[in-house]
C-alpha positions in Angstrom: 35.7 17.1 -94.6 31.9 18.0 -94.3 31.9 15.5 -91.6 34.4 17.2 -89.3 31.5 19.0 -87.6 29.2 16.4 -86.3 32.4 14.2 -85.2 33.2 17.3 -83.0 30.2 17.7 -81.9 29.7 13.8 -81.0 33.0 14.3 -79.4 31.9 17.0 -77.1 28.6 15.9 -75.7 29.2 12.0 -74.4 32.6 13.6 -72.3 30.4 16.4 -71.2 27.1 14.9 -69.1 29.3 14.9 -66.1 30.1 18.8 -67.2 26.0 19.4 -68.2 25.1 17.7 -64.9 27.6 20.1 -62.4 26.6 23.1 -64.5 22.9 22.4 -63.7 23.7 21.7 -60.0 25.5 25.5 -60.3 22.6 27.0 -60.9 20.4 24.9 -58.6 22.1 26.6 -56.0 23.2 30.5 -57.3 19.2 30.5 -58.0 18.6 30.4 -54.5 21.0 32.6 -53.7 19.7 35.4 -55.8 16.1 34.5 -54.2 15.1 36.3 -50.5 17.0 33.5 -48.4 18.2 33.4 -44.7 21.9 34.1 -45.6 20.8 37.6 -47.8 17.5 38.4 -47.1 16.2 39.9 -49.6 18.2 38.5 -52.0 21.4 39.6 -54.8 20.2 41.1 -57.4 23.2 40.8 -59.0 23.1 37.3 -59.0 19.3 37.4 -60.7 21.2 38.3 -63.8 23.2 35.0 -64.0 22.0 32.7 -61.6 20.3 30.5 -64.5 22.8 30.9 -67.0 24.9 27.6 -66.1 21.7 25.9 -66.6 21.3 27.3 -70.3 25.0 26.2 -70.6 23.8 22.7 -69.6 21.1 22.6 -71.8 23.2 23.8 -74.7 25.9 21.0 -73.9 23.5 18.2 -73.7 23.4 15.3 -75.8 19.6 14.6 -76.3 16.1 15.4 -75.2 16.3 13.2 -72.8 19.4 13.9 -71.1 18.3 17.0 -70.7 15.1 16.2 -69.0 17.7 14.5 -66.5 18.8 17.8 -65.9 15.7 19.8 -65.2 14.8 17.3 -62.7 18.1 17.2 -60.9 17.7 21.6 -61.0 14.1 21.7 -60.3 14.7 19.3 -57.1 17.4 21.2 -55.6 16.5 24.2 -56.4 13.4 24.3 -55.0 14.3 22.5 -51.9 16.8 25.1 -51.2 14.3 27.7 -51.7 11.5 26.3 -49.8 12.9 24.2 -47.3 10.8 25.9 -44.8 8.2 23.7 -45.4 9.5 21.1 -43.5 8.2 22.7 -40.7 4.9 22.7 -41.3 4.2 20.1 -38.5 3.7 16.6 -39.1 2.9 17.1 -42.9 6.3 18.6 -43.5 6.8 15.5 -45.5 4.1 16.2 -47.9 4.8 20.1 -47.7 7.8 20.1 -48.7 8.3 16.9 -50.9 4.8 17.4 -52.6 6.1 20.7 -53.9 10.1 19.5 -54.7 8.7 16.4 -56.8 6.2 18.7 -58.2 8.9 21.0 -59.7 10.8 18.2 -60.4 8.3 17.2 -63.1 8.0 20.9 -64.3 11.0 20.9 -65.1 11.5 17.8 -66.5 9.0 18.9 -69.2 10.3 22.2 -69.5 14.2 21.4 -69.2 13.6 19.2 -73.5 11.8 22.0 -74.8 14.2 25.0 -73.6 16.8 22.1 -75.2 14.6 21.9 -78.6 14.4 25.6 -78.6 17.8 26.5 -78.5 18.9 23.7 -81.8 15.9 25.2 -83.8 16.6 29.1 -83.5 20.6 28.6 -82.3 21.7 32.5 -83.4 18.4 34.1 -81.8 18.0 31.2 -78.9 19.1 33.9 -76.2 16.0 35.8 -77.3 14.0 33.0 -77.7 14.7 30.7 -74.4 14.4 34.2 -72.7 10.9 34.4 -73.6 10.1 30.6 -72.9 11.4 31.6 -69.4 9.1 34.7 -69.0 6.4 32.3 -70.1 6.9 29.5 -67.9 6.9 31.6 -64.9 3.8 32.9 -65.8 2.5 29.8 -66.1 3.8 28.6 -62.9 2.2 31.5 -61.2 -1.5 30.9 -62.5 -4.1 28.5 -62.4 -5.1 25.8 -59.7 -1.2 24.4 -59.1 -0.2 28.3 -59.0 3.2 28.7 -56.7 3.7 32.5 -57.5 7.0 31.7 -55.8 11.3 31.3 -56.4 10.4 33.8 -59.8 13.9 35.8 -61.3 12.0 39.6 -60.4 12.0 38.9 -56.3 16.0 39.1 -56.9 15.7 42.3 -57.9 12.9 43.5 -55.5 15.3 46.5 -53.7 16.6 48.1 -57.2 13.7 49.8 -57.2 14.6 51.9 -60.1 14.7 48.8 -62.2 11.4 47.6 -61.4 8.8 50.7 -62.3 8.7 49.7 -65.4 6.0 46.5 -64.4 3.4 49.0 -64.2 3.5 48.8 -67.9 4.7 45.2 -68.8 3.3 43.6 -65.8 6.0 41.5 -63.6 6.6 39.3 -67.3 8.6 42.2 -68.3 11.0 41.9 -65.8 11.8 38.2 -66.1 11.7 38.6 -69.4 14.9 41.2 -69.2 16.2 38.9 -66.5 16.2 36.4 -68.5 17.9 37.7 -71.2 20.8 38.5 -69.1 21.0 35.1 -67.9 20.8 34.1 -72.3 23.5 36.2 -72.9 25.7 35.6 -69.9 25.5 31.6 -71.0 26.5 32.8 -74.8 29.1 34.9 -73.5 30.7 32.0 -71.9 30.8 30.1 -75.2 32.5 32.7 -76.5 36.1 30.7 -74.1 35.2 27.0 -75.2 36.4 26.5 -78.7 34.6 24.0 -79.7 30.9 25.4 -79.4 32.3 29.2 -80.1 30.1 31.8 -80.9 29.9 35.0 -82.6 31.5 37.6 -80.9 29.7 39.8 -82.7 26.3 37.8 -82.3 26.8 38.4 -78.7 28.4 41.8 -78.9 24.5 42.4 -80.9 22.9 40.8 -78.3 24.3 42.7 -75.2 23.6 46.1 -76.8 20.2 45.2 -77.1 20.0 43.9 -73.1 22.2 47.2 -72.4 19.3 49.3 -74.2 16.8 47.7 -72.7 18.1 47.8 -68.6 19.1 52.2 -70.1 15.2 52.3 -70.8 14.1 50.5 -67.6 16.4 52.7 -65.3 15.3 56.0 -66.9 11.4 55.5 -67.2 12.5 54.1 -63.3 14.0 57.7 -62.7 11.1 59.2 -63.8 8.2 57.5 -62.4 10.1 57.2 -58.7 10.5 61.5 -59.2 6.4 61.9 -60.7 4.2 62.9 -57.3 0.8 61.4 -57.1 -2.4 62.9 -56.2 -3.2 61.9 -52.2 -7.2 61.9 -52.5 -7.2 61.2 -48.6 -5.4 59.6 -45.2 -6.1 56.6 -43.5 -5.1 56.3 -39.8 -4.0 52.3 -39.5 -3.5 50.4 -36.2 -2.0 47.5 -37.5 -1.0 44.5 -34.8 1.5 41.5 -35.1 0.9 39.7 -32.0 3.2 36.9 -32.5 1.0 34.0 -31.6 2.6 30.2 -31.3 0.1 29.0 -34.6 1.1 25.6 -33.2 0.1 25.9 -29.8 -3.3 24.2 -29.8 -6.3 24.8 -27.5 -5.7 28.1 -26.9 -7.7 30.4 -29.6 -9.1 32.6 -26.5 -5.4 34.1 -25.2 -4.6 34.9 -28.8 -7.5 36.8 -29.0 -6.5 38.6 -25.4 -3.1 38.8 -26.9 -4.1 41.1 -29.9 -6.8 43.1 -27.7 -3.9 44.0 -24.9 -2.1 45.5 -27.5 -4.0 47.0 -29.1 -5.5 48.8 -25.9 -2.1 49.8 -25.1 -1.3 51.4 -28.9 -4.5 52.9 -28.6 -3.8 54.2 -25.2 0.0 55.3 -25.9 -1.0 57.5 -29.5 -4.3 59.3 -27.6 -6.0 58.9 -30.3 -8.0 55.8 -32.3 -7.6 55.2 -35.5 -9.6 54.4 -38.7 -9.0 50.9 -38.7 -7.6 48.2 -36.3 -6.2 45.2 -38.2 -5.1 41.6 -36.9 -4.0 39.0 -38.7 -5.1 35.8 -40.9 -6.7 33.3 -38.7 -5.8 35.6 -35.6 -9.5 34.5 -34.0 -9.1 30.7 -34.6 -13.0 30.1 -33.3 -15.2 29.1 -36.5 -18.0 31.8 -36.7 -21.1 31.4 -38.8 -23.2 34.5 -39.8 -26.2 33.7 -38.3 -24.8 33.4 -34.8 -22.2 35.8 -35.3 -22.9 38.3 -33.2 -23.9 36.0 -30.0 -20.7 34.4 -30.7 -18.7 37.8 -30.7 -20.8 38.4 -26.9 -19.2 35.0 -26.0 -15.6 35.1 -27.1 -13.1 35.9 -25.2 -14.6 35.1 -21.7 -12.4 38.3 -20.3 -13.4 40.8 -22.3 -16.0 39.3 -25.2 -15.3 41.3 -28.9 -18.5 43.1 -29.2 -17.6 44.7 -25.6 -14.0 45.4 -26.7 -15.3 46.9 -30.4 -17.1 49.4 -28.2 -14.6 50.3 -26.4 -11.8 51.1 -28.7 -14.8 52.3 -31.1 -13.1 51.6 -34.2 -13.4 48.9 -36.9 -11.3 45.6 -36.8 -10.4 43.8 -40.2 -9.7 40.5 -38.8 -8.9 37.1 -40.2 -11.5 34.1 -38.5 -12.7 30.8 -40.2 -16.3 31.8 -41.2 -19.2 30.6 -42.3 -21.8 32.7 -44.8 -25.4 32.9 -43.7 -25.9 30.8 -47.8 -23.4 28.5 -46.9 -22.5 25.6 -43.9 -19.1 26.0 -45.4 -15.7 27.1 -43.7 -13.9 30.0 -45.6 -10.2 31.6 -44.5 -12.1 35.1 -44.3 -11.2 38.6 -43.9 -14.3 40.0 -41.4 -14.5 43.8 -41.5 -16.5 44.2 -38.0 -18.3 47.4 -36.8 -17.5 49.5 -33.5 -20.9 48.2 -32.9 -19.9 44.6 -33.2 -21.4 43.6 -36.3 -20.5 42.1 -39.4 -20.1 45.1 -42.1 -18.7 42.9 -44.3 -17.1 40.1 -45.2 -14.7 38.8 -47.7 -13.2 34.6 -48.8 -10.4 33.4 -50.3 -10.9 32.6 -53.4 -7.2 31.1 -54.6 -6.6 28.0 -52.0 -3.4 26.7 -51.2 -3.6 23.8 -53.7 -3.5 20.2 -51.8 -3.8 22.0 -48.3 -6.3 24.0 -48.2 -8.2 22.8 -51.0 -8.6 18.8 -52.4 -9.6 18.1 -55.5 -11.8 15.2 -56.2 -11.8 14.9 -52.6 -15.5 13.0 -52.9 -14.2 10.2 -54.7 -13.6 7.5 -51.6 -9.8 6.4 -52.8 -8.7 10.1 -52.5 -10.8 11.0 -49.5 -9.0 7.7 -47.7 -5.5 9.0 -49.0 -5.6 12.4 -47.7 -7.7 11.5 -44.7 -6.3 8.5 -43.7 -3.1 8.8 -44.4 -2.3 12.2 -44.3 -4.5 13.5 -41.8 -6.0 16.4 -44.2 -9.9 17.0 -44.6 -11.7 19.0 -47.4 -10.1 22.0 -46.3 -11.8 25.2 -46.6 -14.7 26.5 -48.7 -13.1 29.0 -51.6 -14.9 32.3 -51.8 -16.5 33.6 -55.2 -16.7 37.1 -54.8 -13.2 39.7 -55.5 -14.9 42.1 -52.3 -14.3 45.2 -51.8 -14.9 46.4 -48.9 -15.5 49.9 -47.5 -14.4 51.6 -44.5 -15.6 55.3 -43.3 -13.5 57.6 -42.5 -13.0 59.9 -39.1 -11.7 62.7 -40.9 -14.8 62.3 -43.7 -15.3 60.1 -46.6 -15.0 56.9 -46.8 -12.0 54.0 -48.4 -12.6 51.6 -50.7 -10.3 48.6 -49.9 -9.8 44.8 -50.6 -8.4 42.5 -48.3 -6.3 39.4 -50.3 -5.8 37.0 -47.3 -2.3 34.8 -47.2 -0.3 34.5 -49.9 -3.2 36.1 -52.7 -1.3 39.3 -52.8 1.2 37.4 -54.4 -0.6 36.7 -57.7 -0.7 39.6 -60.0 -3.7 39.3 -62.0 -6.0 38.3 -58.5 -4.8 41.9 -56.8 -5.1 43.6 -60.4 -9.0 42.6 -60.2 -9.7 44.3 -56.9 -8.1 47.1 -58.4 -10.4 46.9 -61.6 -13.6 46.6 -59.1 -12.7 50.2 -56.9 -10.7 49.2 -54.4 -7.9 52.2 -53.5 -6.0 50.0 -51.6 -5.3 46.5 -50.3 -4.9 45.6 -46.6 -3.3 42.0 -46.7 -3.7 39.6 -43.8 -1.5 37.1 -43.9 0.1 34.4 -41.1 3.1 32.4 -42.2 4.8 32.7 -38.3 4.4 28.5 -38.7 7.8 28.3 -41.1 9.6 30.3 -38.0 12.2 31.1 -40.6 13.0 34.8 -42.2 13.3 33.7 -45.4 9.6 33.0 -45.2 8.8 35.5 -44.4 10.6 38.1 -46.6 9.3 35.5 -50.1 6.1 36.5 -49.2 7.0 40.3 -48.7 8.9 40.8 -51.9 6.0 39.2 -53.5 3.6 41.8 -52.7 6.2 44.7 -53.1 5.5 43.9 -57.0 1.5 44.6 -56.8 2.1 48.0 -55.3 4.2 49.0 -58.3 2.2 47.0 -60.6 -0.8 49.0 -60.1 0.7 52.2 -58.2 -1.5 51.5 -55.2 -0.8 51.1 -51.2 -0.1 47.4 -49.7 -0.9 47.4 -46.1 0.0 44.1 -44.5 -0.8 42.7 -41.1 0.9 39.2 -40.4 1.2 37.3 -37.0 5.0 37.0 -37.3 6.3 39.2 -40.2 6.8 41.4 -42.4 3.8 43.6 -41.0 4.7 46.7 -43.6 3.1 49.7 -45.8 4.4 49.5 -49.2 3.7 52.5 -50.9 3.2 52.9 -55.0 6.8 52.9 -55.9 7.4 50.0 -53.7 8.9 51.9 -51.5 8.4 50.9 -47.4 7.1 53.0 -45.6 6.8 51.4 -42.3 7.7 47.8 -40.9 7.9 45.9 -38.1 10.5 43.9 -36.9 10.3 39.8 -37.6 8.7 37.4 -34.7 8.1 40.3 -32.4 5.6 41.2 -30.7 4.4 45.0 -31.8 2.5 47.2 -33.0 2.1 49.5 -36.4 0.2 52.8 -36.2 0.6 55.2 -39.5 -1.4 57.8 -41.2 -1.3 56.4 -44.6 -1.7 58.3 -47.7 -3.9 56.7 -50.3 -2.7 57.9 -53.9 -5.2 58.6 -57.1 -3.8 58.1 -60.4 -5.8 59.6 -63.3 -6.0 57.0 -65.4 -5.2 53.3 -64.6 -1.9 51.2 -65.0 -1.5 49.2 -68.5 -1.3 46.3 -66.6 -3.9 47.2 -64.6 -6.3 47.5 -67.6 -4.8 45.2 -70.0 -3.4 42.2 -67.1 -1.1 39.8 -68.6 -0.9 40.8 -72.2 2.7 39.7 -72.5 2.6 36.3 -71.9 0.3 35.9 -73.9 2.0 37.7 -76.7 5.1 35.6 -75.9 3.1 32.7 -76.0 1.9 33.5 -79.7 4.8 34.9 -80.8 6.7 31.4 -79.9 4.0 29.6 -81.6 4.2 31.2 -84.6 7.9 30.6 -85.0 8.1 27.3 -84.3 5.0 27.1 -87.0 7.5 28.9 -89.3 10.5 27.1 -88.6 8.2 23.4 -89.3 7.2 25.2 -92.2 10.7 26.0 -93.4 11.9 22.1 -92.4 9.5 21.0 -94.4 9.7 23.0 -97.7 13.3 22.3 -97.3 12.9 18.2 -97.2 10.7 18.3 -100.4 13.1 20.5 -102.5 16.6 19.5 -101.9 17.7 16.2 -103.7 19.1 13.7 -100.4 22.3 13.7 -102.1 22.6 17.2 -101.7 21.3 17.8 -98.6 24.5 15.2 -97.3 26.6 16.7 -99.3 26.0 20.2 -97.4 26.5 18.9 -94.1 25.5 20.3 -91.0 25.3 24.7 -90.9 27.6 26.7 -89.4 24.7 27.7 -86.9 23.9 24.6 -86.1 27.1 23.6 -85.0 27.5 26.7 -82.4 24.0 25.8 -81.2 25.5 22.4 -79.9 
């Protein structure tokens, strides 16, 4: 008799790897789904809340560690492809684009597939809780360091339920996975609840849906109120903000982009009767490579038509533009933001510091086996120069005063803790320049968009982005859009933007990713307890005993 339950659960697991393996492929695609994608844009937010949980289902089904790596490779391959299969048109890398980052993901979440799987047999009436935070923590992960891919994260379903997501000013974007992931827990419990065999507790998960129904009640109404709470408008910003719509793979023609962007910006400039603060193009929208020390002959050169430092004076504004660039310390390329004077001058200057791993950066690149790989093979050099310096820039204003501003080029306003620095350093706002037009999908596009949505709310501050192709937008404190632009057009932005003062900063702005962190520990510590526990057990309880108990009741529904 007190072997009936392993036999059943022996039974259940070899008949279910073709079950384990369709259930991971389930989510491999609802994942995507819930994700910005070209069928809904900006995602289903209610699909965020269960997207993963035939995956946890999988996991709980599975007969071994390694079986259940199996599955976190066959979901982290197609999942990621479907999300990011716009990388196969990134020219004639699109192999390495898009198959570097698929068999990178791949090996995530072949590592991270077994310990989710370990998690849930050595915690199996809290493992909703637990593999919940394991989630938050793993995308946390994925989104820092060198490899960081801040995207395909549970929050950018959710990105237009904007009274959901206020409270990340508080927990940081963790919070919200971590909720999402809950739901995603408890949905896969909730299913066990149908499959005799591996029942659970209804009340278990009656207990743990109260808790997730508590927790989405607190999110809405602290949502409610901070979406209602006014802030202070210490001053206006009048933005000319242009998404020309430049071909990035037409080559040998850097000077018509250049007349491009001026032409409409003359027009704009022309049609409001009035200039504003700030003209802004977008990343890499002057494709010559300046250096410092020549800059401003270069800017007298370039375009042949109508040369820069001619066309600065004549609008008489500044321009924020993105150019490869060279400091005067440096022979060094960096993707730059240059903040240039109505005079035509260099006022400042800022580089970006987080490279695109493997594209725009190469490590080890010096050692000759690597250099040949890339350079030979792939056709990639060193890439560019990373910048050292969070900037942030200032701008005076026509109507008095002056902004303090940082300018996160590309995809940097999509990590959290890079954007919360600026912040930390003065900046009042962020003007983003970004240029993805290359993937010529919306999709694209929108990722990057919902991204940055979550750094406005984050640290209740203004986005301002200017892309080539899309989505040139003001995201204001609440997330909130205030202006856009069409996708792969070519037009023009031009808003008086308020720029909000809070009285005392975010706690994520002053404390960054606490939770994590916390999660981190608090996993640690009881997995620490549980050894301990194993342990002390295994030294006090006579063998013969420990047989004749037979496998727990909790143990069993863990399976």
């Amino acid at each position: 008799m007190n072997q009936t339950p392993a036999r059943r659960r022996d039974r259940v697991h070899p008949g279910a790897r073709g079950t384990c393996a369709a259930l991971a492929l389930l989510s491999a695609v609802l994942l995507p789904l819930a994700l910005p994608n070209d069928l809904h844009v900006y995602g289903n937010p209610a699909l965020g809340f269960v997207a993963l949980a035939p995956l946890f289902l999988s996991l709980y089904l599975a007969p071994s560690f390694r079986f259940a790596s199996l599955l976190g490779v066959l979901f982290g391959g197609v999942s990621t492809f479907i999300v990011h299969y716009w990388l196969m048109f990134f020219g004639e890398y699109s192999l390495w684009t898009v198959g570097g980052v698929v068999i990178g993901y791949m090996g995530y979440h072949a590592l991270l597939a077994p310990i989710l799987y370990g998690l849930a047999r050595a915690f199996p009436r809290h493992r909703a809780f637990v593999l919940a935070a394991a989630w938050a923590l793993y995308e946390y992960l994925k989104s820092s360091g060198f490899l960081a891919f801040p995207w395909g994260l549970l929050p950018h379903s959710v990105s237009t339920v904007l009274p959901l997501i206020q409270f990340i000013d508080i927990t940081g974007l963790w919070g919200l996975t971590l909720v999402l992931a809950l739901g995603n827990t408890i949905a896969a419990d909730a299913v066990l609840l149908f499959v005799p065999a591996l029942r659970r507790s209804r009340e278990l998960v009656l207990r743990q849906t109260a808790v997730l129904a508590v927790c989405l009640a607190m999110a809405l109404v602290y949502g409610a109120y901070a979406l209602s709470r006014p802030l202070a408008v210490s001053t206006q910003i009048d933005a000319l903000l242009v998404q020309h719509n430049e071909d990035p793979w037409a080559s040998g023609r850097p000077d018509e982009a250049i007349m491009q962007a001026q032409r409409l910006t003359l027009e704009a400039i022309e049609a409001r009767g009035k200039r504003p603060d700030i003209v802004v193009w977008s990343e890499t929208a002057i494709r010559h490579f300046l250096k410092e020390r020549t800059l401003e002959l270069q800017l007298s050169r370039i375009p042949r038509p109508l040369p820069l430092r001619t066309f600065l004076r004549t609008i008489d504004t500044h321009l924020l533009v993105g150019a490869p660039f060279a400091p005067a310390e440096s022979e060094d390329y960096q993707n730059s933001a240059l903040l240039l004077s109505p005079q035509g001058r260099l006022a400042d200057h800022y580089g970006k510091q987080h490279l695109v791993p493997l594209a725009e950066s190469i490590p080890l690149y010096d050692v000759p086996l690597v250099r040949s790989f890339f350079g030979g093979v792939l056709g990639l050099t060193q890439g560019w120069e990373p910048g050292d310096e969070a900037v942030v820039m200032e701008l005076p204003l026509r109507r008095g005063g002056a902004l303090k501003f940082a300018a996160p080029v590309c995809f940097e306003d999509a990590f959290p803790n890079l954007c919360r620095r600026f912040v930390l350093r003065g900046a009042q706002t962020w003007i983003n320049l970004t240029n993805v037009s290359w993937s010529r999908t919306e999709s694209a596009e929108v990722q990057m968009f919902v991204a940055a949505r979550f750094r406005s709310v984050e640290n209740r501050r203004v986005m301002i982005r200017c892309t080539n192709g899309g989505v040139t937008s003001v995201i204001d404190p609440w997330g909130r859009v205030r202006g856009r632009l069409d996708l792969f057009t070519e037009a023009v932005l031009f808003e008086t933007i308020p720029v909000y003062t809070t009285r005392r900063l975010t706690p994520y702005t002053r404390h960054g990713d606490y939770l994590p962190l916390g999660l981190a520990v608090l996993l640690t510590v009881l997995l620490a307890v549980r050894l301990v526990r194993l342990r002390f057990s295994a030294r006090t309880d006579p063998p013969s005993r420990r047989s004749a108990a037979g496998p727990r009741s909790d143990d069993r529904t863990a399976s």
